[in-house]
C-alpha positions in Angstrom: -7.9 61.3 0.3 -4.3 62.7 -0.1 -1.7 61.0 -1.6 0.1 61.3 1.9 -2.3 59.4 3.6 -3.0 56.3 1.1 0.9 55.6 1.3 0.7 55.9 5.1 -2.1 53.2 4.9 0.0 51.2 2.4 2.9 51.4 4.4 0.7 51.0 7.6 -0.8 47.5 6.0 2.6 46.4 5.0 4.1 46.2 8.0 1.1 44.7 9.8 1.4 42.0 7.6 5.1 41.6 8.0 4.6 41.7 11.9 2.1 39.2 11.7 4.5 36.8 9.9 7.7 37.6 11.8 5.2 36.9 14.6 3.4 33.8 13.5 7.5 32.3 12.7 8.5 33.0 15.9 5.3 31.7 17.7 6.0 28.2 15.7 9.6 28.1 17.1 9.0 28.6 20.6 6.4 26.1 20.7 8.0 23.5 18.9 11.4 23.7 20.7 12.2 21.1 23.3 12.6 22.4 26.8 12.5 19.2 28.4 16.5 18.8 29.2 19.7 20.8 29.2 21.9 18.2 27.9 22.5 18.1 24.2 20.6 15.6 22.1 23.8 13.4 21.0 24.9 13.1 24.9 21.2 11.5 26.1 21.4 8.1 26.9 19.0 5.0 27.1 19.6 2.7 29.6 18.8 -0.5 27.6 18.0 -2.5 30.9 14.6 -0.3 31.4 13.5 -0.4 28.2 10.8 -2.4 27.3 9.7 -3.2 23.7 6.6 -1.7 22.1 5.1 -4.6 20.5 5.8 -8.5 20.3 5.1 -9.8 16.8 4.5 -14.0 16.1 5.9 -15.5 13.2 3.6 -18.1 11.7 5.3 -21.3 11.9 6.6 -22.3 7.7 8.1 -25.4 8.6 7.5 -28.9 6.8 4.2 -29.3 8.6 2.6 -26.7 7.3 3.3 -27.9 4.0 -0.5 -29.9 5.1 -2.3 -26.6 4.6 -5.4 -26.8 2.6 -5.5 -23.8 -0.1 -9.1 -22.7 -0.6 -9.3 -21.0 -4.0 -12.5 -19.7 -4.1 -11.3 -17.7 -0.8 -8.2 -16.8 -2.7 -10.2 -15.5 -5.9 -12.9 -13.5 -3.6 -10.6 -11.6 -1.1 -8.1 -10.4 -4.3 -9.0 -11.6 -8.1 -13.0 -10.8 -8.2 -12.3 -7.1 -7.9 -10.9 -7.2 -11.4 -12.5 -10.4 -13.1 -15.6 -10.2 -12.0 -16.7 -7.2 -14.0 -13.7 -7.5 -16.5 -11.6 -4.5 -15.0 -9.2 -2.9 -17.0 -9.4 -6.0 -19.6 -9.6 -8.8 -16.7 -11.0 -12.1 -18.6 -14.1 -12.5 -17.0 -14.9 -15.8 -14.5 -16.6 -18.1 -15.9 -16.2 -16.3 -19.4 -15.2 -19.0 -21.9 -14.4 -16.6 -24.8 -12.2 -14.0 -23.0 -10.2 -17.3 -21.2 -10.1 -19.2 -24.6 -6.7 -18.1 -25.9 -5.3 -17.8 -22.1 -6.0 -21.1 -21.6 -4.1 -22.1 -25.4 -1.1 -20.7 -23.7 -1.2 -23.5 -20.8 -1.5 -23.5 -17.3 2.4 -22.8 -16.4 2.2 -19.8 -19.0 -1.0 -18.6 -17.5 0.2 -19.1 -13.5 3.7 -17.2 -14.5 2.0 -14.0 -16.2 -0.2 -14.0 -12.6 2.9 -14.4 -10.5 5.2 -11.8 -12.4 2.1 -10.0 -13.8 1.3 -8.6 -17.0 0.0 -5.6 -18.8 -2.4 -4.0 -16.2 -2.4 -7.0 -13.9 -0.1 -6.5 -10.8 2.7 -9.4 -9.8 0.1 -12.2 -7.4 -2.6 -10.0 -8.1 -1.9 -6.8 -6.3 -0.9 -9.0 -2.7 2.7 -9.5 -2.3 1.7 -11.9 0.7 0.0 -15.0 -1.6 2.5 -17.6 -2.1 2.9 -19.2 -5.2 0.9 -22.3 -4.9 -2.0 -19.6 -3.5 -1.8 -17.6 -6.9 -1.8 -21.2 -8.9 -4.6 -22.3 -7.0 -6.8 -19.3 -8.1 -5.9 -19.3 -11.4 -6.2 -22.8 -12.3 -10.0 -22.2 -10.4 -11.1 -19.6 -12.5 -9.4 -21.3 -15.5 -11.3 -24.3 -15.1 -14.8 -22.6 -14.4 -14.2 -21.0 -18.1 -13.7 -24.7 -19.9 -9.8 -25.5 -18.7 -9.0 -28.7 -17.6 -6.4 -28.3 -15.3 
């Protein structure tokens, strides 16, 4: 092969591949432009009256009566605690696990409910879910202190 014809191939491939680009770019464009309507986008207007909304969301009621509801720990502790104290995750004192709860429990119960409700070293703040209230957090805490020896 001449030296002629490898740099027509070379050039040949080169602009192929260009094409193909410039092509694939303006392919993109095209379909991802909006030919629905003439009007610029900032001069479109809702009218608010026809609008309906997508969802409707209902707020539990927090008032003074539901200061009644019964916390279930053992719930609590399954659905977000066991993940990590169960098998001792990442350091987790184990339930039920006298020695690894031993010097928690020394520190006292506030001590011990604070560290789960701000968190500390690799535990997340309420145990990783930002939706357990504060007496939910003490609940499960003072539950799995107790079942390693606590009396709280």
């Amino acid at each position: 092969m001449s030296k002629n014809s490898e740099l027509r191939s070379v050039i040949e491939t080169t602009a192929v591949v260009i094409g193909s680009f410039v092509a694939a770019v303006i392919l993109i464009v095209l379909l991802t432009k909006d030919y629905s309507s003439n009007e610029p986008a900032a001069e479109k207007v809702v009218d608010a009256s026809t609008t309906e909304p997508v969802a409707q969301v209902e707020v539990d009621d927090q008032s003074e009566g539901s200061a009644d509801k019964v916390i279930d720990a053992k719930q609590i502790i399954a659905a977000n605690c066991a993940m990590c104290h169960e098998g001792g995750l990442m350091g987790a004192p184990k339930i039920g696990s006298e020695e690894q709860w031993a010097p928690r429990i020394a520190q006292g119960k506030d001590t011990l409910v604070s560290h789960a409700i701000n968190g500390i070293r690799t535990m997340p703040a309420r145990g990783g879910n930002a939706k357990l209230s504060d007496e939910e957090v003490a609940a499960a805490v003072i539950d799995m202190a107790n079942a390693a020896g606590a009396n709280f």
